[in-house]
N, C-alpha and C positions, 0 to 999 in steps of 0.2 A: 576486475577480470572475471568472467564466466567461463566457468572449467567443467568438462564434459565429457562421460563415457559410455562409450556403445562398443556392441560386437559388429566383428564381420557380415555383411546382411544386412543387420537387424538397423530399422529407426530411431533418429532423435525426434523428437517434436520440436514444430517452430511456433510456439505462444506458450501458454500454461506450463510451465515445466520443465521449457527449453530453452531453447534460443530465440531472442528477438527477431523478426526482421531483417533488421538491420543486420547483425551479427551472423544472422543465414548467410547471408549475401556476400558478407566477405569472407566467411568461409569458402564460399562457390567461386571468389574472385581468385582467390589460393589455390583452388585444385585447378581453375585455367592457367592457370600461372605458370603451376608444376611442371616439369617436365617428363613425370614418370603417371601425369592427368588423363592424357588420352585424348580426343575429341570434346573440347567442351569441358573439360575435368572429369568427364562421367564414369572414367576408369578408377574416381577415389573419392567422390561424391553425388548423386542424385537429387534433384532436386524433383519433391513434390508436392511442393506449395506449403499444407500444411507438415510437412516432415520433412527432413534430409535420412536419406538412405546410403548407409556405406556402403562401401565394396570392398575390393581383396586385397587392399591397400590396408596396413596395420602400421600403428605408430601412431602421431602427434600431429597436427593440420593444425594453424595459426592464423585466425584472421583479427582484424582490429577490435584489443579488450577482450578478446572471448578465446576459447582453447577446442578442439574435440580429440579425445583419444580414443583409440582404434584397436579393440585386443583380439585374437582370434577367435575364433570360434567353428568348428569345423560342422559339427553336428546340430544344427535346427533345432532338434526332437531330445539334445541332452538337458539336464536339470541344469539351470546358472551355474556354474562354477564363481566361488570367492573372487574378487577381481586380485586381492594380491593372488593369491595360488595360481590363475592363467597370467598376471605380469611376471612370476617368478618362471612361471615354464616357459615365455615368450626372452627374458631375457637369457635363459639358458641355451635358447635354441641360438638367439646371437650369439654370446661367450663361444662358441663350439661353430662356428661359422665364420666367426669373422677372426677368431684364437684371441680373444680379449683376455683371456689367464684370471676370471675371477671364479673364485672357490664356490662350490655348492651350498655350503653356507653364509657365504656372503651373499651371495645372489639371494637366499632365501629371509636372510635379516633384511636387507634393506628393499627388495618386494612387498615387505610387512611394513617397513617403516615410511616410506616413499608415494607421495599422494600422487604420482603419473612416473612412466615410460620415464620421461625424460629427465626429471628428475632423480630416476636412479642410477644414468647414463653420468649425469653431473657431477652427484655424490662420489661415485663408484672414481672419477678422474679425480676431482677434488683432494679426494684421501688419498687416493694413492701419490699424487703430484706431491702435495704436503710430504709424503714421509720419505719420498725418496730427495727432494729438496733439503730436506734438512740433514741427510747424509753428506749432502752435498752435491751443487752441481757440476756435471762431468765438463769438463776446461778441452782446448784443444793447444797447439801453437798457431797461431795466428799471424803469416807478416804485416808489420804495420810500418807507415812510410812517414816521419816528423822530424819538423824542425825543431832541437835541440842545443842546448845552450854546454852541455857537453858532448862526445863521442859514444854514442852507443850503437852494438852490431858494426855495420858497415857501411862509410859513407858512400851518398851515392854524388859519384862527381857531375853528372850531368847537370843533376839538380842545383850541386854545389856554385858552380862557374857560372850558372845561369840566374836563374832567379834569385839566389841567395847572393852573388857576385859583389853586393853592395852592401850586404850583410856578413861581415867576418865575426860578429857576435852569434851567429847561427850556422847548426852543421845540420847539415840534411841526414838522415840517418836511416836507414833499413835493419829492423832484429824483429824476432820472430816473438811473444809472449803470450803467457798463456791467459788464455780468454773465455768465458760461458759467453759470448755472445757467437755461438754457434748454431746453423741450422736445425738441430735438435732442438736446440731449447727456444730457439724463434717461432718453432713449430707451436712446442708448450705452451709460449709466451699467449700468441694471438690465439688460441683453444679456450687460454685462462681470461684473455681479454671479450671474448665472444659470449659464453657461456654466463660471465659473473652478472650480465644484467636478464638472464633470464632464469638463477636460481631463486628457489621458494622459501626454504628452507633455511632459516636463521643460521643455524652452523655450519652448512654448507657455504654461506655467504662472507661469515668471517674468515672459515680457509684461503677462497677463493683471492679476500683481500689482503692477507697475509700471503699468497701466491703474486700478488701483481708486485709487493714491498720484496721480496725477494728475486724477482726478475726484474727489477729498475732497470739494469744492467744491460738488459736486455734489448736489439733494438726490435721496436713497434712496426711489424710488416705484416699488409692487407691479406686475408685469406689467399685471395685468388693469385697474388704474387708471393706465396711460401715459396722457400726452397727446398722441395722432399725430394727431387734427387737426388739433392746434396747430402740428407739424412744419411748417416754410414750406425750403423748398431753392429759392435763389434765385441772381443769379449767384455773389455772394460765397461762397454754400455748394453751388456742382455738385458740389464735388470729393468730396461725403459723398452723394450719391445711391446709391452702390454700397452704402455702409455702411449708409444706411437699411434696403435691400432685405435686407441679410446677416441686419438685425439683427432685420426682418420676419421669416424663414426661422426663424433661432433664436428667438423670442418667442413662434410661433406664430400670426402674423399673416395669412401669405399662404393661397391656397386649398389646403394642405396642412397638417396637424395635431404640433404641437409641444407636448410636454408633459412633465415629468420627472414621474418614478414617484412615485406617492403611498406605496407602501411600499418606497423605496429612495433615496435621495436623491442617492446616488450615480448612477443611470441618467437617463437621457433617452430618450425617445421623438421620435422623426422619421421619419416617414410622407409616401410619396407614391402615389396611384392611378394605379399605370401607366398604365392607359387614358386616362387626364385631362392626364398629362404630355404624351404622347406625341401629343394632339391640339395639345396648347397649344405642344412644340416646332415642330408642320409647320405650324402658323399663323402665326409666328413667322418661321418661314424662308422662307413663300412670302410674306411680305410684303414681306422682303427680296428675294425674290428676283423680283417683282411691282414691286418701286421704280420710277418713272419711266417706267412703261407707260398712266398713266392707269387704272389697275384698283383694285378696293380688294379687302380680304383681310378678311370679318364673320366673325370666330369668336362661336360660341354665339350667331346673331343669327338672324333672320325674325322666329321666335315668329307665324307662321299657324297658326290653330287647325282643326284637322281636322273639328270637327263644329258644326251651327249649327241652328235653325229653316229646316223645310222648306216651301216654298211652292211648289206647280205652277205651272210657266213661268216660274219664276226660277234664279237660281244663287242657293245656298246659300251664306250668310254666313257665317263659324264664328265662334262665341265661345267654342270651351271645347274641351279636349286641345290643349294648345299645341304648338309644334313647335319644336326647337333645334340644326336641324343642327349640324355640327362644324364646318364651315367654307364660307363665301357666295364665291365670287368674281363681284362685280359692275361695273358701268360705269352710274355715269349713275344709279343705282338700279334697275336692269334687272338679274337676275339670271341669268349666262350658266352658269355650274357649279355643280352643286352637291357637293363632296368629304365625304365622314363617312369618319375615320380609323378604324384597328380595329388595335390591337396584339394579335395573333395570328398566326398561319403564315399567310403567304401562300401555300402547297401544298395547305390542306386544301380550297379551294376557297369557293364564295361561300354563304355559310349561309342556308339558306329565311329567318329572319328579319330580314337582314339584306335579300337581293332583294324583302321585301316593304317593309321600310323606304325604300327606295331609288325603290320606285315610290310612296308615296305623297308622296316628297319631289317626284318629277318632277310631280306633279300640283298640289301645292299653290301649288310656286313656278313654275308653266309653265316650266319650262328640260328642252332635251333631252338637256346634257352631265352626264352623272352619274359619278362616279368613285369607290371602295372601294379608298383605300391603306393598306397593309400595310408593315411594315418585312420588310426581303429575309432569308432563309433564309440560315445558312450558305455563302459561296462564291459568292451571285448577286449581282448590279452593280443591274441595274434588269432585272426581269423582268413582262412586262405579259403576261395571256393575248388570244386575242384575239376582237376589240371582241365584247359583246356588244350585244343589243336588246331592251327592251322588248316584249313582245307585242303586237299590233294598236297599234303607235303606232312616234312616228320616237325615240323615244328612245336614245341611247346609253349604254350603262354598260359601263365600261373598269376594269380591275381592276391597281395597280401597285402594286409593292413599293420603296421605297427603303433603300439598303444604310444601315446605321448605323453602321459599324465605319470609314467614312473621315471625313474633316476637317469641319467645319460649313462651309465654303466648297463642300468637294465636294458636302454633301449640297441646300446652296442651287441650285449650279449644274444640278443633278440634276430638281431640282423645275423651275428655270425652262425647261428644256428639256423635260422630260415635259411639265410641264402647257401649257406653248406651242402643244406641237404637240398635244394632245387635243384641248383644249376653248378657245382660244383664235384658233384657224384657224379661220376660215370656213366654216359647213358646205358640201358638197358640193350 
């Protein structure tokens, strides 16, 4: 296998130093494939002949024998950052997005120990699967329906007088017993059967088969016919909530795309839209950091539709081009800010499409606090230009960057402060 890492942007080479050919090729066959690819795959790889060029796609691409991993990188003009230090900040932005429940310093040992992304996604279920297994696994009652040689539960006479009729050494029986072969652990089950042919790592490999020896038990159902309805996490099972979401992640459940190669069995594929992460991390952390203010935090919420039947001497109702800002912050139903995040440099300044996007949000939702955050440049803490205004109206629009390279606490406490003093003060 050829295993391979690049930034967001930035080139692989295809000869000297890179990937074969061949191994381009079915890279490029994988991001057609994808369905988070775009036209052509071009939404999560380029091809130009001599290089493959990424895009805004971060995670793990799998083509036959070969691997490319995708880390962020938001700044062009910053110095390399260590590839563990940006996998430990990429997989904290997941744990805090997707509520994975892994500890900051776990996330931080096994970013250090871990040769890819995906890898530490493996480890990270691996261990935990192992040690919550061997507390034991959570049983349900179960009814089960057998012919028996004595009375147990209740017989069922239909069964009895009928097919059994000729059989007076056999009682058809109905009782209920308790059983791990339940939807939770079925889930488990095919996470642990999916994953173990694509771990690297020698000790994560023995878990994984000491995971499949204590799910024998278990019965063997295809990803795509799990039963996660059925999944119920109740007090007796919080303790497997983190596991469900791991095993979401790996299965290809959550709003990111998981799939292993059709022509390699050996790869996996794990994909995330930067831009989609990184809204769904600040929505995340300003609701934490929004706790106990009376305020609520709508991601992807409004849905006002910009156009409607026009009638002179009315306002215009819309029913059609909906609208889904990034993120509502409200009181009471009253929409005070309206934020839409943009993973991009916050140096290049505020992009026409975006200041037009921005005013027809101030219109739709009447609010006059508007904001365009950015993650911070190389070297800057929190850098806001300053305020702007709408044209012929009172509207504000403030432009901030928060720093992503410090702790989730820092970056919480970061957001409660900015956005306090924006849009949360009482206008003037």
């Amino acid at each position: 296998m050829t295993y391979r890492t690049v930034r967001e942007w930035e080139r692989i080479a295809v000869g000297d130093g890179g990937f074969t050919r061949g191994e381009a090729n079915t890279l490029l066959a994988a991001a057609r494939a994808h369905r988070l690819g775009g036209r052509d795959g071009t939404d999560i790889l380029c091809d130009h002949h001599r290089y493959l060029r990424a895009q805004q796609m971060v995670g793990v691409i799998a083509g036959e024998r070969c691997s490319l991993e995708v880390l962020p990188k938001v700044d062009p003009e910053a110095p390399v950052e260590d590839e563990s230090s940006v996998r430990g900040q990429l997989v904290h932005m997941l744990d805090v997005s997707l509520g994975l429940g892994l500890s900051t310093g776990e996330t931080s040992t096994m970013a250090r120990k871990a040769e890819s992304l995906l890898e530490i996604f493996i480890s990270a279920f691996a261990e935990r699967l192992l040690a919550e297994a061997r507390r034991g696994l959570p049983r349900q009652y179960l009814r089960h329906e057998e012919d028996l040689k004595a009375l147990r539960g209740t017989l069922d006479v239909v069964r009895q007088f009928t097919v059994n009729a000729v059989r007076p050494d056999r009682l058809a029986c109905r009782f209920d017993e308790l059983d791990s072969d339940i939807p939770l652990m079925q889930v488990m089950k095919a996470c642990v059967v999916k994953v173990e042919k694509h771990a690297r790592a020698a000790a994560t490999r023995r878990k994984l088969a000491e995971l499949r020896l204590m799910l024998s038990d278990v019965s063997d159902i295809r990803p795509e016919a799990l039963p996660w309805r059925s999944v119920r996490i109740d007090r007796s099972s919080l303790r497997w909530r983190a596991l469900i979401e791991l095993a979401r992640l790996l299965l290809g459940q959550q709003w990111q795309d998981t799939r292993a190669s059709a022509s390699d069995p050996e790869g996996m594929t794990l994909l995330f839209p930067m831009n989609d992460l990184f809204e769904r991390y600040i929505a995340v952390q300003l609701r934490r950091a929004l706790n106990g203010t009376g305020l609520e935090v709508v991601a992807q919420g409004g849905h006002r539709h910009c156009l409607g039947p026009w009638n002179e001497g009315t306002d215009c109702i819309g029913d059609s081009h909906s609208t889904r800002p990034d993120i509502l912050v409200r009181r009471e139903g009253e929409v005070l800010a309206v934020i839409d995040t943009k993973w991009k440099r916050f140096a290049d300044g505020i992009a026409q499409a975006d200041a037009y996007q921005m005013m027809a949000y101030s219109r739709l939702y009447r609010c006059d606090r508007l904001a365009l955050l950015y993650p911070a440049g190389h070297g800057e803490w929190v850098a806001r230009s300053k305020i702007r205004g709408i044209a012929f109206g009172p509207e504000r629009l403030d432009t901030i960057a928060i720093p992503m390279s410090g702790s989730g606490a820092e970056v919480c406490q970061t957001l409660a402060e900015t956005v306090g003093e924006l849009f949360l003060a009482p206008p003037e």
